[in-house]
DRENSE-179209 format. One record per residue: residue number from 1; residue in one letter; x, y, z of N, C-alpha, C in turn. Coordinates in steps of 0.05 Angstrom, whole numbers, plus 5000, padded with zeros to 4 digits. Layout:
BEGIN
ATOM | i | aa | nx | ny | nz | cax | cay | caz | cx | cy | cz
ATOM | NUM | A | X | Y | Z | X | Y | Z | X | Y | Z
...
! end
This chain:
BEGIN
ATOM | i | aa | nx | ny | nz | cax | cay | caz | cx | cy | cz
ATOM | 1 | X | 5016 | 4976 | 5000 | 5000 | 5000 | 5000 | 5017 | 5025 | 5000
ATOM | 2 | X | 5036 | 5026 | 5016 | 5055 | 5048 | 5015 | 5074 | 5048 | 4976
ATOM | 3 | X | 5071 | 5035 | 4966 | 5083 | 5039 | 4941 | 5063 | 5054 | 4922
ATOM | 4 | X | 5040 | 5043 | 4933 | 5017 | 5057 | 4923 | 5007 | 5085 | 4926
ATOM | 5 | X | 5016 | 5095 | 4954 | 5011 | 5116 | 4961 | 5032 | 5129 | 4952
ATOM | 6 | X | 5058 | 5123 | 4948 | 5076 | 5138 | 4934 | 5082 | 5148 | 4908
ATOM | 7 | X | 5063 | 5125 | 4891 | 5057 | 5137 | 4870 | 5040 | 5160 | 4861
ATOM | 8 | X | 5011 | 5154 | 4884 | 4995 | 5172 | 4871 | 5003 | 5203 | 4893
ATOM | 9 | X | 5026 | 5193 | 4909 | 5029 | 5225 | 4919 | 5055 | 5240 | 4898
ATOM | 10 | X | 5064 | 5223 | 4879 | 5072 | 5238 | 4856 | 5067 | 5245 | 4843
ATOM | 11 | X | 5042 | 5231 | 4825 | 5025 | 5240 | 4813 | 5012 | 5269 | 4822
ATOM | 12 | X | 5004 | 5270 | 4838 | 4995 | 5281 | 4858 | 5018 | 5320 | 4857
ATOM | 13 | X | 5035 | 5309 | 4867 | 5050 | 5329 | 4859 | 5061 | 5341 | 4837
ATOM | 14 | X | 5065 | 5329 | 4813 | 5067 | 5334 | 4786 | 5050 | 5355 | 4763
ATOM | 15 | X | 5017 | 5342 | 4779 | 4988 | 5357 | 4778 | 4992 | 5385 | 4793
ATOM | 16 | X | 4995 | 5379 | 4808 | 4993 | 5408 | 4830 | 5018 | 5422 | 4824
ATOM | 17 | X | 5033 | 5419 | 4814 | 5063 | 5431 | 4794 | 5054 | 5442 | 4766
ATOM | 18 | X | 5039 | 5420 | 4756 | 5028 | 5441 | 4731 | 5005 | 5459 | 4731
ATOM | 19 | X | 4988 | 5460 | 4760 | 4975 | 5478 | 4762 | 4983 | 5494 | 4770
ATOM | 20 | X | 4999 | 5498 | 4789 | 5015 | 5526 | 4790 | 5018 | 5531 | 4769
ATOM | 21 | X | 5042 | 5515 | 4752 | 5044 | 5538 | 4727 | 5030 | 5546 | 4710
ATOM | 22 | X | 4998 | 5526 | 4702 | 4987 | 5548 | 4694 | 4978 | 5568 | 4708
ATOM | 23 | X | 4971 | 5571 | 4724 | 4960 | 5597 | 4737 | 4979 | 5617 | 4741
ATOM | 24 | X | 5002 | 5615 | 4752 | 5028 | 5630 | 4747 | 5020 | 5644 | 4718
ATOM | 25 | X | 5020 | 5630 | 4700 | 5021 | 5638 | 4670 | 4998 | 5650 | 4667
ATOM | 26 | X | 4976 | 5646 | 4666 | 4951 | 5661 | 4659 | 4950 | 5682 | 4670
ATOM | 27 | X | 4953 | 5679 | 4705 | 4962 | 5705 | 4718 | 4978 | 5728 | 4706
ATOM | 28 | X | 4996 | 5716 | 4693 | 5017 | 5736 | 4687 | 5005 | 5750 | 4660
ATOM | 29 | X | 5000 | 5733 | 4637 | 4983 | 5747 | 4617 | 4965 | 5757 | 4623
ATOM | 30 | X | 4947 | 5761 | 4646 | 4930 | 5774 | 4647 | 4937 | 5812 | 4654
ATOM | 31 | X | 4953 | 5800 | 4669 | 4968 | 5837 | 4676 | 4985 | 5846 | 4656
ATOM | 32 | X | 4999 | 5832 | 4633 | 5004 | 5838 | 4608 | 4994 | 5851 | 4591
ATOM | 33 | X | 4964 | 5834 | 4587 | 4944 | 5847 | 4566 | 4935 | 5861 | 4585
ATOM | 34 | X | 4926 | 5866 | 4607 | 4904 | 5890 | 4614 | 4929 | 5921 | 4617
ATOM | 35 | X | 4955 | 5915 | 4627 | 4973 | 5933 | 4633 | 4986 | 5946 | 4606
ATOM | 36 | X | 5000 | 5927 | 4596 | 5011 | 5937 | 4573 | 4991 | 5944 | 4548
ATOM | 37 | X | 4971 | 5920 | 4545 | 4955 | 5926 | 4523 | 4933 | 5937 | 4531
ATOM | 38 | X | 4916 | 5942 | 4548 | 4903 | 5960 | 4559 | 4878 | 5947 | 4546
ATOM | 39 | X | 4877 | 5919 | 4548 | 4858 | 5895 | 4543 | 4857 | 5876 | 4550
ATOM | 40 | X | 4844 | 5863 | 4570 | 4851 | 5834 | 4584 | 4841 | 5812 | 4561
ATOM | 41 | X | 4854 | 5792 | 4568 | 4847 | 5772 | 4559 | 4821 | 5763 | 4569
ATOM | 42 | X | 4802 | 5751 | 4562 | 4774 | 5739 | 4584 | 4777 | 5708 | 4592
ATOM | 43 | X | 4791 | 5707 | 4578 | 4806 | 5668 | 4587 | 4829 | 5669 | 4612
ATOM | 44 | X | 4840 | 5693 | 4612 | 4860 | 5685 | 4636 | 4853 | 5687 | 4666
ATOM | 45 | X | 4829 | 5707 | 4663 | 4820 | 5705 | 4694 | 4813 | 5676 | 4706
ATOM | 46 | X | 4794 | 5663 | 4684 | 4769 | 5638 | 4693 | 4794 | 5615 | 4691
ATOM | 47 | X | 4815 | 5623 | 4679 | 4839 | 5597 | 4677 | 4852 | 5592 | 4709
ATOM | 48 | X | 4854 | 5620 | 4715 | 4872 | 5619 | 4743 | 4856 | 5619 | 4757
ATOM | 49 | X | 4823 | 5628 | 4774 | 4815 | 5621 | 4781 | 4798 | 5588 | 4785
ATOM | 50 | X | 4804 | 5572 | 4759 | 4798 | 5545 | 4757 | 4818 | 5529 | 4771
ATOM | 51 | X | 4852 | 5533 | 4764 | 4868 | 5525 | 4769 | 4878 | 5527 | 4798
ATOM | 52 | X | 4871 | 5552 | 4809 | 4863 | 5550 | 4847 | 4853 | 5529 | 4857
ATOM | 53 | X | 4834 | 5530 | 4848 | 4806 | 5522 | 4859 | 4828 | 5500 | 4860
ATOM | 54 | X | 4832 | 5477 | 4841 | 4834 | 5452 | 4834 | 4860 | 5448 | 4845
ATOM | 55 | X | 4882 | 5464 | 4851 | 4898 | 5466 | 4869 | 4895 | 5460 | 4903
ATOM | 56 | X | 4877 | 5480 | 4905 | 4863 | 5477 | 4939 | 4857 | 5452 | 4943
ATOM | 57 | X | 4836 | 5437 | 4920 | 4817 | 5418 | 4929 | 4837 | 5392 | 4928
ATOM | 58 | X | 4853 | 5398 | 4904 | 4878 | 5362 | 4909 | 4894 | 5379 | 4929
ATOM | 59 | X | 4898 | 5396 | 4945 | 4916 | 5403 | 4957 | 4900 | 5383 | 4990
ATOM | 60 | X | 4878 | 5391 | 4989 | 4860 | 5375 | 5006 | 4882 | 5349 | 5019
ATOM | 61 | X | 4873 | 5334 | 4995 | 4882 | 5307 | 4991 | 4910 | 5298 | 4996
ATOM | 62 | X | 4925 | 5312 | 4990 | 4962 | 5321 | 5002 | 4959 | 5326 | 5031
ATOM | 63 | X | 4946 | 5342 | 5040 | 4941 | 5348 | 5065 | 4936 | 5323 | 5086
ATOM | 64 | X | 4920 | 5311 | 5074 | 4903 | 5281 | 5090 | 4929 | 5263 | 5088
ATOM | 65 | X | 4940 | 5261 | 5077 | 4960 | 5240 | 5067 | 4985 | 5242 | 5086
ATOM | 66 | X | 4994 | 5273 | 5086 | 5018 | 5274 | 5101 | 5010 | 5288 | 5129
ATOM | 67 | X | 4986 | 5288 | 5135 | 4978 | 5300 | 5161 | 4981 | 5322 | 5172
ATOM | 68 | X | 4984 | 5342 | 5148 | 4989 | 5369 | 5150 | 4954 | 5378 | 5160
ATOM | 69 | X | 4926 | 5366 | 5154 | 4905 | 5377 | 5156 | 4908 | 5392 | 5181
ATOM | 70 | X | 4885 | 5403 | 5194 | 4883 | 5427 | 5210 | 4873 | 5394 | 5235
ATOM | 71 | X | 4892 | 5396 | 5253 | 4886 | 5368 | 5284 | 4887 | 5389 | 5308
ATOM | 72 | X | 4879 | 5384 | 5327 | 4882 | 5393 | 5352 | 4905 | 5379 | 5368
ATOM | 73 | X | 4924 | 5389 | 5365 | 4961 | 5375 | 5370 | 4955 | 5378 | 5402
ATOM | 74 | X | 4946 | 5403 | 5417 | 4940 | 5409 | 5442 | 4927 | 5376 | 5454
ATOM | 75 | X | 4903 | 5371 | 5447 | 4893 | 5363 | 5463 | 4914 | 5330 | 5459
ATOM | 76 | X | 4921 | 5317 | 5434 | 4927 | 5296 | 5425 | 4951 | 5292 | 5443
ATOM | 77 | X | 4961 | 5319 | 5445 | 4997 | 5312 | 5463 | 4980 | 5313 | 5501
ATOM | 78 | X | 4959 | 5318 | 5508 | 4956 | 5321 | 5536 | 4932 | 5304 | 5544
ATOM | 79 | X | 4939 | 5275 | 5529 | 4917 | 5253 | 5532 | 4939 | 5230 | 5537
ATOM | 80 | X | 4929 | 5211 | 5551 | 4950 | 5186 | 5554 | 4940 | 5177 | 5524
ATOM | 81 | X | 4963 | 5157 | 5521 | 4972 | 5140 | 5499 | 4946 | 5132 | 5488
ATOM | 82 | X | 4929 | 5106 | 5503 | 4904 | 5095 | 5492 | 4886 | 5110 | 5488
ATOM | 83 | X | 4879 | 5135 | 5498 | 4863 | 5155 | 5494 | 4867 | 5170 | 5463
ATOM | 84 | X | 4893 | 5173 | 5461 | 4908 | 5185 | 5450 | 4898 | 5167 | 5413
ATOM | 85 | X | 4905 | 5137 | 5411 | 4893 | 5127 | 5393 | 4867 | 5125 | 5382
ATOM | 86 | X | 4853 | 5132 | 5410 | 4823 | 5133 | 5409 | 4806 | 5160 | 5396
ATOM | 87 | X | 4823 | 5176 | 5409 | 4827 | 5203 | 5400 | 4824 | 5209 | 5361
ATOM | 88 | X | 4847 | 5196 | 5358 | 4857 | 5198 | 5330 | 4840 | 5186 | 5312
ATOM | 89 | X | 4830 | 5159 | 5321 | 4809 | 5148 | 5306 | 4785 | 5156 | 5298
ATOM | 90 | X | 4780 | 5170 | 5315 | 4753 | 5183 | 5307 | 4750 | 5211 | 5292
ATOM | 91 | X | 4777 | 5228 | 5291 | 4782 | 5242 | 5271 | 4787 | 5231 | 5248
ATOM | 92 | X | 4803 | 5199 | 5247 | 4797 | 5192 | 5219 | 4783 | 5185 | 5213
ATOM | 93 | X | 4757 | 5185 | 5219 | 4737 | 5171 | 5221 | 4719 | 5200 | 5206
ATOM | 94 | X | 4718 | 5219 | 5227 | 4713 | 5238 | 5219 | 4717 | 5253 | 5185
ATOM | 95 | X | 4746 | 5256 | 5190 | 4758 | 5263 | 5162 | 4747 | 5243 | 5131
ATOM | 96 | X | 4742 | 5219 | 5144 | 4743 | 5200 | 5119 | 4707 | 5201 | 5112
ATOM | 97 | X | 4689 | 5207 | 5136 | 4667 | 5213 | 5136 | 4654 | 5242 | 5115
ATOM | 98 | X | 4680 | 5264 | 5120 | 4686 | 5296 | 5102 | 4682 | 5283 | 5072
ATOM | 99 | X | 4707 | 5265 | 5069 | 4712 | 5256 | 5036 | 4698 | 5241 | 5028
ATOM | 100 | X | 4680 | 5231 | 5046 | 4648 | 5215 | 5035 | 4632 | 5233 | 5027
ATOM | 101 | X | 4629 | 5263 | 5044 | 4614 | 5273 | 5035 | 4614 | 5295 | 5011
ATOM | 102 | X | 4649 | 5299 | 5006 | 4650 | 5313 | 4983 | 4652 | 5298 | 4965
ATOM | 103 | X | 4659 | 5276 | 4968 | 4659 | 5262 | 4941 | 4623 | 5261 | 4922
ATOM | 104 | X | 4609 | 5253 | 4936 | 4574 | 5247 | 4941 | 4569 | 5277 | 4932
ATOM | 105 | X | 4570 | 5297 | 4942 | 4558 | 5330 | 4931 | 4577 | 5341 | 4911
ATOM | 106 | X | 4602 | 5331 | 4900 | 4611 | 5333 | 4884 | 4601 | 5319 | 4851
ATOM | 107 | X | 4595 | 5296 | 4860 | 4583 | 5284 | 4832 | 4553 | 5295 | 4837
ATOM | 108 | X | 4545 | 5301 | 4846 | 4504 | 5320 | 4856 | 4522 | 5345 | 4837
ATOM | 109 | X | 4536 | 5365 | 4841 | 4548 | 5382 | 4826 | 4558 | 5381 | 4792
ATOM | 110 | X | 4571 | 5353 | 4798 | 4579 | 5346 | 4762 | 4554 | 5344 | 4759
ATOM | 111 | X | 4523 | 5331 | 4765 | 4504 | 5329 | 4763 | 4490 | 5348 | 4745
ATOM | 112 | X | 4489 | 5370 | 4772 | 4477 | 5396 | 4762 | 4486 | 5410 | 4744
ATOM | 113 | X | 4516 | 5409 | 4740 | 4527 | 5429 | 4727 | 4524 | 5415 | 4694
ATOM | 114 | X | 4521 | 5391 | 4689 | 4522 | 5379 | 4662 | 4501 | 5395 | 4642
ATOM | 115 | X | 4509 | 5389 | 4614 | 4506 | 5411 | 4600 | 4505 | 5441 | 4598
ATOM | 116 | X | 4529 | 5447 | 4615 | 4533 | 5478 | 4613 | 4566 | 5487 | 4615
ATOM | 117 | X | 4578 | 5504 | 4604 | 4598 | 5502 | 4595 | 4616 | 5529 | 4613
ATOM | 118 | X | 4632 | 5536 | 4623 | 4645 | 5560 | 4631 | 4642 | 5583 | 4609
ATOM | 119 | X | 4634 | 5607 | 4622 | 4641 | 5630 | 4608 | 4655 | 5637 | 4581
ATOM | 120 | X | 4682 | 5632 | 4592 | 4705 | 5647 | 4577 | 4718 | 5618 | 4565
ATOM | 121 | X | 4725 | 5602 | 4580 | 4735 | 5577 | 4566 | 4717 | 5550 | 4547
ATOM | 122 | X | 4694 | 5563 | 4565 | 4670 | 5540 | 4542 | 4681 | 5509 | 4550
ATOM | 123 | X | 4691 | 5505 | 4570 | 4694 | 5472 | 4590 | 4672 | 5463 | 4606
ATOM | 124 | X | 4662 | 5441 | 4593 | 4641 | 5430 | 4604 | 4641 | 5437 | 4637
ATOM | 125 | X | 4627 | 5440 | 4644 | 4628 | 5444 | 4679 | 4629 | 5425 | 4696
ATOM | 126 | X | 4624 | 5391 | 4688 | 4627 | 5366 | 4694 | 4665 | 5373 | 4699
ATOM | 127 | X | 4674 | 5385 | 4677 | 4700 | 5375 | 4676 | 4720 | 5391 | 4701
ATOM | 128 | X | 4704 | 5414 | 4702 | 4711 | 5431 | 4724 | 4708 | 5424 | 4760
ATOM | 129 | X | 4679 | 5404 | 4755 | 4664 | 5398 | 4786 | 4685 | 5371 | 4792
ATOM | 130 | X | 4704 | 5356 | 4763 | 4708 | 5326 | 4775 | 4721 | 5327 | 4800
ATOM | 131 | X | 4727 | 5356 | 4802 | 4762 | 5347 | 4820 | 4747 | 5348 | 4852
ATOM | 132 | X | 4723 | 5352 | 4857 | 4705 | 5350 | 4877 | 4711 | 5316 | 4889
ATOM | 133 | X | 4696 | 5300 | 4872 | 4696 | 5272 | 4874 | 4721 | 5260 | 4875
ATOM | 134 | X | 4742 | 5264 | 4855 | 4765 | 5244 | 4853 | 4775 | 5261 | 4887
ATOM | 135 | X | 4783 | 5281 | 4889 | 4795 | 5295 | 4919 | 4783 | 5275 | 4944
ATOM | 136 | X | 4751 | 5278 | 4939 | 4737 | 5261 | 4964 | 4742 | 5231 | 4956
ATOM | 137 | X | 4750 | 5222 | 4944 | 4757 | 5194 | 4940 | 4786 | 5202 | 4947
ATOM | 138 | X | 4807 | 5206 | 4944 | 4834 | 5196 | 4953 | 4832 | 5211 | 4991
ATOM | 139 | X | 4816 | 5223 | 4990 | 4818 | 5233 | 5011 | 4809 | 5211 | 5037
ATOM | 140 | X | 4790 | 5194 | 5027 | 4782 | 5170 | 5043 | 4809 | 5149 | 5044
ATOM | 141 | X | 4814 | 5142 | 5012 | 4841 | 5124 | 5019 | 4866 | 5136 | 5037
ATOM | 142 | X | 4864 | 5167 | 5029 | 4893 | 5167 | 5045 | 4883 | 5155 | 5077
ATOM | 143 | X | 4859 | 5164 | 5079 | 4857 | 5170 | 5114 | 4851 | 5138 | 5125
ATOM | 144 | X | 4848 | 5111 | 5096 | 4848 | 5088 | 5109 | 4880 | 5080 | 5107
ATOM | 145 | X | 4894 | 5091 | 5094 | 4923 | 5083 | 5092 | 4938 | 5097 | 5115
ATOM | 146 | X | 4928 | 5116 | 5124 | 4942 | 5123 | 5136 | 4930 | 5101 | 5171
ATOM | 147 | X | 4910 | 5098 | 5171 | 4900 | 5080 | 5194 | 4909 | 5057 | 5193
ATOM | 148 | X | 4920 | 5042 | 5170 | 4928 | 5024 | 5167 | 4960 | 5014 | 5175
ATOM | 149 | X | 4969 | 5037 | 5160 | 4996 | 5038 | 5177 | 5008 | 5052 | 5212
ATOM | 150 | X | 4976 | 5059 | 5208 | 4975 | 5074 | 5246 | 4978 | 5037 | 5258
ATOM | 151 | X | 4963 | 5030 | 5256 | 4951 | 5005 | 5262 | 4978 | 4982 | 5260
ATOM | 152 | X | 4994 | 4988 | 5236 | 5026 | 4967 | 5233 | 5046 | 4975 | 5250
ATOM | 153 | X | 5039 | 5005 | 5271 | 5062 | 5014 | 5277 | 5085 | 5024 | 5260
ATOM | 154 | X | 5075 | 5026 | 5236 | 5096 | 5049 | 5221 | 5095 | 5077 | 5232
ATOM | 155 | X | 5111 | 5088 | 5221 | 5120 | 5120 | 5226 | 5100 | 5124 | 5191
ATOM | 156 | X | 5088 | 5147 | 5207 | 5065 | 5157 | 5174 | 5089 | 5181 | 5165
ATOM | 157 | X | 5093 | 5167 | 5137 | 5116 | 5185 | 5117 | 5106 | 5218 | 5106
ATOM | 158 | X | 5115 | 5229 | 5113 | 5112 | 5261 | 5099 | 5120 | 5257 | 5064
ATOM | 159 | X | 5101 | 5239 | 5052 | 5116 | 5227 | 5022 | 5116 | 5257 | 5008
! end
């Protein structure tokens, strides 16, 4: 499972590498044409704002994986040990409960949004809503991989 997770946390990062650069890039043409040419482009706003978005939401998923998400470290360090597991479980429990639910209102979204296209880029809106669902799906695996290897007594890898 860990070879597994190492793949798709490269994948993973590769994605989120070329979304920066596009949005870096559209960003930058956009203050180009509105500055220098004293004309914006209408594709570079909805590009970099797409490319956020889709940044944040696999960024989600990076988060869950290497345990950067937002935990209460306070209370986790001033609980004995067994508490302490008990503790943890039910935030993964919790968390993995989150990526059930975005995954589920994310395809209700590709749902709604089908047959209609973005503004300026004319991209189906399905294609825009996927990263809802695929995010709440790895977001459940990371948080069973990561219980899994809670559970082997590994050390959970910052991959």
């Amino acid at each position: 499972m860990q070879k597994v997770d190492h793949v798709i946390m490269r994948v993973l990062y590769y994605v989120l590498g070329l979304l920066m650069l596009a949005m870096v890039l559209a960003i930058t043409a956009q203050v180009i044409s509105r500055y220098i040419f004293g004309s914006p482009f209408t594709w570079t706003e909805e590009l970099g704002r797409y490319t956020f978005i889709w940044m944040s939401i696999l960024g989600m998923a990076v988060g869950v994986k290497t345990l950067g998400h937002i935990a209460l470290d306070i209370l986790l360090k001033s609980v004995p040990a067994n508490a302490k597991k008990v503790l943890q479980f039910i935030i993964n429990i919790l968390v993995a409960g989150f990526g059930v639910l975005f995954t589920f209102s994310g395809l209700k979204m590709m749902e709604i949004g089908s047959g209609q296209n973005s503004p300026s880029l004319s991209l189906p809106m399905e294609f825009v809503y996927i990263i809802i669902p695929i995010s709440g799906v790895l977001i459940v695996y990371f948080v069973i991989s990561n219980m899994i290897q809670d559970l082997k007594g590994k050390e959970m890898p910052n991959s």
